[in-house]
C-alpha positions as CSV (number, residue, x, y, z in Angstrom):
1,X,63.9,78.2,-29.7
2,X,64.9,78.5,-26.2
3,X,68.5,80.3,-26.4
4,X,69.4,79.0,-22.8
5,X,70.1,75.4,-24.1
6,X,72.3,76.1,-27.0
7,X,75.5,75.4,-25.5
8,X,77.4,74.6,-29.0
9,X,76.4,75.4,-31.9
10,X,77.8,73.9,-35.0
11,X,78.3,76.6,-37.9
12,X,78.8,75.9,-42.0
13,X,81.8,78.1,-42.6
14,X,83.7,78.8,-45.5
15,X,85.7,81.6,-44.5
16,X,83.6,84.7,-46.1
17,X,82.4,87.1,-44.7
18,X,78.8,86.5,-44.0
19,X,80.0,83.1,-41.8
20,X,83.3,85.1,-40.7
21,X,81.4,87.2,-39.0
22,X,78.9,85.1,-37.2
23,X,81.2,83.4,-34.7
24,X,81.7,86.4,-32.6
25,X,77.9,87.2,-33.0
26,X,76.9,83.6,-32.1
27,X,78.8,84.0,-28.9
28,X,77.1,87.4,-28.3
29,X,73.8,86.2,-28.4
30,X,73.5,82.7,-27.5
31,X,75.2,83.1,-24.4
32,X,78.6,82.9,-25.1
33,X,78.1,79.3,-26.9
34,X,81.1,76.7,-28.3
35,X,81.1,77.4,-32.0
36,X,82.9,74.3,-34.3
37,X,83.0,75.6,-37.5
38,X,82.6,73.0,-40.5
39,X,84.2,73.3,-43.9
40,X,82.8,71.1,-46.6
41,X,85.8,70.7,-49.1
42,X,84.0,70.7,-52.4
43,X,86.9,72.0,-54.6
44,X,87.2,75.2,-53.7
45,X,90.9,75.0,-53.2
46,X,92.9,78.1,-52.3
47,X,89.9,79.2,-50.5
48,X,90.8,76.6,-47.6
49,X,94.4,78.5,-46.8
50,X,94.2,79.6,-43.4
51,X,91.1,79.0,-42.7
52,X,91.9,76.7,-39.4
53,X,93.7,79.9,-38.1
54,X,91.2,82.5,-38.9
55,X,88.3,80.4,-37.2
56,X,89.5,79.9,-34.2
57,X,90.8,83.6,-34.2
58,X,87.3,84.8,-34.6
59,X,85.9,82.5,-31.6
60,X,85.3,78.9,-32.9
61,X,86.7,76.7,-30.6
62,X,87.9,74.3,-33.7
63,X,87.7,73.7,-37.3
64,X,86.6,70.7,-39.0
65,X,87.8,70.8,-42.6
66,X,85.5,67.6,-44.6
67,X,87.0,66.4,-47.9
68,X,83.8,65.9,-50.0
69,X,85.4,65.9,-53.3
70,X,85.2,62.7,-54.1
71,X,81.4,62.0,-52.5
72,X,80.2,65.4,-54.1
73,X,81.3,64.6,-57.6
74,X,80.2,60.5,-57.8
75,X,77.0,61.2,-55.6
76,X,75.4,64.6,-57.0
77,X,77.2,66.0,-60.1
78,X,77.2,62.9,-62.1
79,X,73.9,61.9,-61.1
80,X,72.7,65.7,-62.3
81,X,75.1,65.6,-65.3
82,X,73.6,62.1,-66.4
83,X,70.1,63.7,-66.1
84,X,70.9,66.7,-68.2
85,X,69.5,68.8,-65.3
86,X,70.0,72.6,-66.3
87,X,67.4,75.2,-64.0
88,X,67.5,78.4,-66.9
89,X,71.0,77.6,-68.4
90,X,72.3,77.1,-64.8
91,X,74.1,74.2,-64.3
92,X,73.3,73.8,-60.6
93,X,76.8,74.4,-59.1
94,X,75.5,75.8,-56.1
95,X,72.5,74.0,-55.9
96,X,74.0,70.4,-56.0
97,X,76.9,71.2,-53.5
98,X,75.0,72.6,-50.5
99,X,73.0,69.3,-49.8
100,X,76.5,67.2,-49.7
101,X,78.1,70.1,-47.1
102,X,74.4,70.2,-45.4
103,X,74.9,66.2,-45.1
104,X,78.5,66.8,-43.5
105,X,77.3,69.4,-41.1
106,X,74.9,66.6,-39.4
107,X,77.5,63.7,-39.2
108,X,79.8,66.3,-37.4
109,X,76.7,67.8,-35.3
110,X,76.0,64.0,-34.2
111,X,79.6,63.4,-33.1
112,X,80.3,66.5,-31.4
113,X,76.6,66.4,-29.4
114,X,75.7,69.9,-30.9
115,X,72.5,71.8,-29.7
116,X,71.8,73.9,-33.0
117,X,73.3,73.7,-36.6
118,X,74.1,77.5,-37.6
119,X,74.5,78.5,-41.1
120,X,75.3,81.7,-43.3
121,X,72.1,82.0,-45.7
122,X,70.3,85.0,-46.2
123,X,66.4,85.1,-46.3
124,X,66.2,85.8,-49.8
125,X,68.2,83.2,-51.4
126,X,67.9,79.8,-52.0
127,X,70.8,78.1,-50.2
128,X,68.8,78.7,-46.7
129,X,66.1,76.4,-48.3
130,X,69.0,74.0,-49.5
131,X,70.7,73.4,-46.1
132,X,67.6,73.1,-44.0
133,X,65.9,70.8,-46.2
134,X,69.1,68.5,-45.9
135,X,69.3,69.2,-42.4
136,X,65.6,68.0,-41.7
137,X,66.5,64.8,-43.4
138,X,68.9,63.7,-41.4
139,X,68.4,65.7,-37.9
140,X,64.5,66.1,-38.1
141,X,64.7,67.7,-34.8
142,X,67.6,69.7,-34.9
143,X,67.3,73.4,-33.9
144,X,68.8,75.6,-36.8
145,X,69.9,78.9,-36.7
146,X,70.0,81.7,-39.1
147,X,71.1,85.0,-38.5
148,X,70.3,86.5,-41.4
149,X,66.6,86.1,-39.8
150,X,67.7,87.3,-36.7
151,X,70.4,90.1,-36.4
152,X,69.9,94.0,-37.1
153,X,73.1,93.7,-40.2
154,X,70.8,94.5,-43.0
155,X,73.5,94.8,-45.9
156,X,76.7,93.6,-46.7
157,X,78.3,97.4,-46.6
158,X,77.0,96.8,-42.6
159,X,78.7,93.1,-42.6
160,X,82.0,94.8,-43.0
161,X,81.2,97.3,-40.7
162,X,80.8,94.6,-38.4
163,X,84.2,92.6,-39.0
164,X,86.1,96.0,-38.8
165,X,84.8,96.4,-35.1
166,X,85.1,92.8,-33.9
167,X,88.5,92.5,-35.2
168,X,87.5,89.8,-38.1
169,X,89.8,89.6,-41.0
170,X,89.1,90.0,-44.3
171,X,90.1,89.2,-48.1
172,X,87.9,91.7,-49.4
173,X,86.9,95.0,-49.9
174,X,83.9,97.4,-50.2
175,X,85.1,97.8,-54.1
176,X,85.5,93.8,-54.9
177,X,82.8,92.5,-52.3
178,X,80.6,90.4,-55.0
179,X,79.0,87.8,-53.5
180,X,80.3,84.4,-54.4
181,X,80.3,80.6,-54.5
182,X,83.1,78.5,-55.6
183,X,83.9,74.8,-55.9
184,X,85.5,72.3,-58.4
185,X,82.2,72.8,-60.5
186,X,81.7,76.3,-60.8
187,X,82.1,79.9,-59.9
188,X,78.9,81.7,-59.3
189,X,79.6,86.3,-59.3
190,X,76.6,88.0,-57.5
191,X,76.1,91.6,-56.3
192,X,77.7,95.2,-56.8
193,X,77.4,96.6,-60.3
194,X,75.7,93.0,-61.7
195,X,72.6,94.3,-59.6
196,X,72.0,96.5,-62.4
197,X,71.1,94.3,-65.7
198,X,72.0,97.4,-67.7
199,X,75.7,97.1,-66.7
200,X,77.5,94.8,-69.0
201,X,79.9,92.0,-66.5
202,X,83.4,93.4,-66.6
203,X,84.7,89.7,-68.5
204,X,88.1,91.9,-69.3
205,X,89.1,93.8,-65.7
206,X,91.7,91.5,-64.3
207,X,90.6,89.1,-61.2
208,X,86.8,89.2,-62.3
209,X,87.0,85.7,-64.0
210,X,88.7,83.2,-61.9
211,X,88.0,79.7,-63.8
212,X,89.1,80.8,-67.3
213,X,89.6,83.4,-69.6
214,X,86.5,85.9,-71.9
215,X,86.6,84.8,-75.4
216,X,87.9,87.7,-76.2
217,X,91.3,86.9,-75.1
218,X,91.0,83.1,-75.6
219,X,93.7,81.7,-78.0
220,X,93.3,82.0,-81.7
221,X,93.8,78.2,-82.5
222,X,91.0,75.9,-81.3
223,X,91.6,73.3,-79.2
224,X,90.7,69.5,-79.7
225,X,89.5,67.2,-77.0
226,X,88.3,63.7,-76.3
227,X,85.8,62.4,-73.8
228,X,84.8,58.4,-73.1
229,X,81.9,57.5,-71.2
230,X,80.6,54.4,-69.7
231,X,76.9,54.4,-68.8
232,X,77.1,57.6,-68.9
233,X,80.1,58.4,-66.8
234,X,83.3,60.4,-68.0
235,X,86.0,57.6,-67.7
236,X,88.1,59.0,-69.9
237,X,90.1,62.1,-71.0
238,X,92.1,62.6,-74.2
239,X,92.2,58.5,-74.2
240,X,94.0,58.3,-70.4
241,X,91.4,57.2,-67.7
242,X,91.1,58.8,-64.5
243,X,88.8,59.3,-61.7
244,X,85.8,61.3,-62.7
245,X,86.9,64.7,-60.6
246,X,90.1,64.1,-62.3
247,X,88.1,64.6,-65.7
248,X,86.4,67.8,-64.2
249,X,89.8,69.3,-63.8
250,X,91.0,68.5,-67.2
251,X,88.0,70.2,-68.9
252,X,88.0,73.3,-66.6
253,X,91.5,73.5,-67.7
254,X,90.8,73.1,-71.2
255,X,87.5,74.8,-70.9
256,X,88.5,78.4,-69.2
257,X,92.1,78.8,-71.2
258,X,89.0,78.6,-74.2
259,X,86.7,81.0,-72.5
260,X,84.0,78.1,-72.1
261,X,81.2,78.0,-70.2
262,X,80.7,81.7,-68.8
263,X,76.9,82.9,-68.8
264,X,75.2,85.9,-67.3
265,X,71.3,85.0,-66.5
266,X,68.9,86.6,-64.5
267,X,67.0,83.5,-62.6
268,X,63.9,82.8,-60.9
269,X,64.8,82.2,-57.3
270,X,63.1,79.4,-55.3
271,X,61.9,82.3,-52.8
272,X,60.1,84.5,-55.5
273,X,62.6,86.9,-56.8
274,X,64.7,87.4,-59.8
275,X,68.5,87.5,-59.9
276,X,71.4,88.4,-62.2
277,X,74.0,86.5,-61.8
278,X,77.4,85.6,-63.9
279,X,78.3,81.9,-63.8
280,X,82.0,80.4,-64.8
281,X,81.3,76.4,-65.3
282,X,84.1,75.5,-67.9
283,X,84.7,71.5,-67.4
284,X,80.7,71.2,-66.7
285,X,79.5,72.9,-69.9
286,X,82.3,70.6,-72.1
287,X,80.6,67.6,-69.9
288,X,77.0,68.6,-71.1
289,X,77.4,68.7,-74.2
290,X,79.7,65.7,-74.7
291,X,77.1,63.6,-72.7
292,X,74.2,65.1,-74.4
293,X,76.0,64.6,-78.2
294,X,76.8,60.8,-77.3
295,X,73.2,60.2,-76.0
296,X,71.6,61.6,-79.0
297,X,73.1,58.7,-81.0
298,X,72.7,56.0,-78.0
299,X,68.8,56.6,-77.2
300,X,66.2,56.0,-79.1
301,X,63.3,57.9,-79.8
302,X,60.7,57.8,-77.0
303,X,63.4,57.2,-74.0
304,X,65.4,60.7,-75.3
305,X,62.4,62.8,-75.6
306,X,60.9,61.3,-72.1
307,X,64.5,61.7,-70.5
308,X,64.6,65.7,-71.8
309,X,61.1,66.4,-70.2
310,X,62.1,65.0,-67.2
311,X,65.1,66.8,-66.9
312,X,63.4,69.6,-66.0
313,X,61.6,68.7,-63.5
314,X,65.1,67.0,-62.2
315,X,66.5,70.4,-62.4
316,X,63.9,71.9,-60.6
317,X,64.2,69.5,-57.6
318,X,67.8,70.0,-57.5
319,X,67.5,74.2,-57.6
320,X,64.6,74.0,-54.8
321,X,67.0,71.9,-52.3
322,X,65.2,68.7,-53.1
323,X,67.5,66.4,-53.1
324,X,66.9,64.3,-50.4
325,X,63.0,63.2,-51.8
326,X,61.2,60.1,-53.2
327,X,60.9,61.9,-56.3
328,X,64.5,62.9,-57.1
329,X,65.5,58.9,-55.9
330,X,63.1,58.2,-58.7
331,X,64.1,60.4,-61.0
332,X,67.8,59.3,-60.6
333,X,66.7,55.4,-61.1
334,X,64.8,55.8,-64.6
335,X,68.0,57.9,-65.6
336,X,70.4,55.0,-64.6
337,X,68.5,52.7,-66.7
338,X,68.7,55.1,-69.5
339,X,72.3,55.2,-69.3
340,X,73.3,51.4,-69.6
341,X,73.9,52.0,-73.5
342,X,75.7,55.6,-73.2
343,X,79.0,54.4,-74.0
344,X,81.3,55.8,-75.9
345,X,84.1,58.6,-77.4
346,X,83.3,62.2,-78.0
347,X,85.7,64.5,-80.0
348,X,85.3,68.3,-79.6
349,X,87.0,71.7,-80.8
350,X,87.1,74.2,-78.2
351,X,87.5,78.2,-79.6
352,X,86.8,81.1,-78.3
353,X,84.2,80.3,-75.7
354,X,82.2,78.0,-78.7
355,X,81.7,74.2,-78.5
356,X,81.7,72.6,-81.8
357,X,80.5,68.9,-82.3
358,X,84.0,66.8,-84.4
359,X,82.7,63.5,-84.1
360,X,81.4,60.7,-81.6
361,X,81.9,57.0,-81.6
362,X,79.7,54.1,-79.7
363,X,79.2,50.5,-80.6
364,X,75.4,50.7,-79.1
365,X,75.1,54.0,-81.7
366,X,71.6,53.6,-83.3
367,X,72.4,55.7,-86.0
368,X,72.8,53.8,-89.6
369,X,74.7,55.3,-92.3
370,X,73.5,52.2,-94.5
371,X,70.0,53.0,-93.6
372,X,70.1,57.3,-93.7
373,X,72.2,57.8,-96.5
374,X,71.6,59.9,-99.3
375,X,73.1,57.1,-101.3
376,X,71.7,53.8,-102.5
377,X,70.7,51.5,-99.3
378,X,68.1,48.5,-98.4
379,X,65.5,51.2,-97.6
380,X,62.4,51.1,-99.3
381,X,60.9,54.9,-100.4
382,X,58.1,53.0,-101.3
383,X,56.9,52.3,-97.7
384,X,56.8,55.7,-96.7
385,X,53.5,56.4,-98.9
386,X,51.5,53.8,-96.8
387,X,52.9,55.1,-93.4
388,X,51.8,58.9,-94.4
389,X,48.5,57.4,-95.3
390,X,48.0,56.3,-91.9
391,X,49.7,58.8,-90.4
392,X,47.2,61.3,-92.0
393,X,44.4,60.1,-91.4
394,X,42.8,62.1,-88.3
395,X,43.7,65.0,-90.3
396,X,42.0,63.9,-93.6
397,X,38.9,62.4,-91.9
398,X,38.3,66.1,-90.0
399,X,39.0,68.0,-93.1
400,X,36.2,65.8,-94.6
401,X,33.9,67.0,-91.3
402,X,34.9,70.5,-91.6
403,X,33.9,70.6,-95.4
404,X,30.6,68.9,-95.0
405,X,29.8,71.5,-92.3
């Protein structure tokens, strides 16, 4: 990349401090560029106050802000959610939110004629891999930077070294400085003392859960819920419809006053390496399993088990910043035309940080209580002996081969 041409850059910023930090080091070393930093408004609420003022006080020149609530729950969650995508009990919060900012960053790199698209991923994660794949599908040409690759900062102890000298302010400290993504989805807790997998996450220290509550100090009375779905999209909460972010917001309400949806996994990262990290998705995890209880009475057989295979391979697209590919496009397609008969009512009890199943309604339910009950019914036993028979018979016939041998 030849430096001299980067006149203005346009940076992913959300305010932290790894993107905080790298206005005033853009302008250092590319030659004193125009930074516009970008927000991508994905739900991560209170984490947008101020952030106009502090960008431009560190150096950018302005501050886009993009609302991508709406486009980033209808376009990726659902889709994901739909698909039962999980990537080792993750449920892809990160992963499925960094293609719709990555997507942002170009339209505003187009209208403001930027040089380079600048962004805040280290080399060892998996969101560096996220952006730039978005990036190249929309701005194949597009110079990207990384500083992460570049600079001499080589911890995050050295990051705040860094803001203390250039005069960048800061919400955190050395003692609270996890590393962390938030948006309407999820919260994701990385660094410090979850480094160690001996140490046990501190669920019960004030300010370490931000979405909900542990179990531990979750109410003693379970809570009941209700979810309706059309094709396999919330429509409905507790009988009122709404919008489905709406919905989202309603279940991490419900979900993190019942200390739902908090797990604590060490992953296989896209780049290689294993990583601990805590995960708070309270609406999402109520979602899952609501979507997943009404399918299993809406699909039959052969489409379910097909559908749950693929699911991992969806996941797996999602995770490796994927999104924009043939295959996911695919992917997405077969699990539309799953969906067309995933409507419905869910009930659930919410306690303690435990889902339990209290019932599910669908006119396109396949299940039969006339046929499966333990009762008298139309079924004949009889024709069970015949289907064994035949069912049996490769085993039979080589048990016949193996005793003649």
């Amino acid at each position: 990349m030849d430096k001299t041409k980067i006149k203005k850059v346009v940076l992913a910023y959300s305010g932290g401090l790894d993107t905080s930090i790298i206005i005033p080091w853009l302008k250092e070393n590319y030659n004193n560029c125009e930074v516009i930093a970008v927000s991508g408004n994905v739900g991560q609420a209170d984490e947008l106050e101020g952030l106009e003022e502090k960008a431009i006080k560190t150096g950018a020149s302005k501050l886009y802000v993009l609302d991508l609530t709406d486009e980033y729950v209808n376009d990726y969650i659902i889709p994901t959610m739909k698909a039962g995508a999980v990537y080792e009990t993750y449920l892809l919060g990160t992963s499925h939110a960094r293609p719709c900012i990555a997507k942002g960053l170009c339209e505003v790199a187009v209208k403001e004629g930027a040089d380079a698209i600048c962004h805040g991923c280290t080399g060892k994660g998996n969101d560096q891999v996220r952006f730039e794949l978005a990036i190249k599908h929309f701005l194949p040409d597009m110079p990207i930077i990384a500083p992460w690759r570049e600079w001499s900062i080589k911890s995050r102890d050295e990051e705040i070294d860094y803001a203390e000298a250039h005069g960048v302010p800061l919400k955190i400290s050395r003692e609270t400085n996890y590393s962390k993504d938030k948006n309407l989805w999820h919260l994701s807790h990385e660094g410090l003392d979850l480094e160690d997998t001996g140490n046990e996450p501190m669920y019960e220290k004030p300010g370490f859960l931000e979405m909900g509550v542990s179990p531990i100090s979750a109410p003693d009375e379970p809570e009941y819920i209700e979810l309706g779905f059309e094709a396999g999209v919330p429509v409905s909460f507790n009988g009122e419809r709404m919008p489905a972010k709406d919905i989202i917001l309603k279940c991490n309400e419900a979900g993190g006053k019942n200390g739902i949806g908090i797990i604590d996994i060490v992953e296989n990262r896209l780049v290689g390496m294993k990583c601990r990290g805590v995960y708070e998705t309270p609406g999402g995890t109520i979602l899952y399993r609501a979507h997943e209880t009404l399918e299993s009475v809406c699909l039959d057989k052969l489409t379910l088990h097909e559908k749950q295979r693929l699911s991992i391979t969806f996941a797996e697209l999602v995770y490796n910043g994927q999104w924009f590919t043939p295959l996911r496009e695919a992917l997405s397609a077969f699990v539309d035309k799953t969906q067309e008969r995933v409507t419905g009512r869910v009930r659930l009890k919410l306690y303690k940080g435990n889902i339990i199943n209290a019932g599910v309604w669908s006119e396109n339910s396949l299940y039969s209580e006339k046929i499966a009950t333990f009762g008298e019914s139309d079924y004949d036993q009889r024709d069970s002996a015949g289907f064994i028979n035949l069912y049996g018979l490769p085993i039979k016939v080589q048990a016949i081969v193996d005793g003649k041998n």
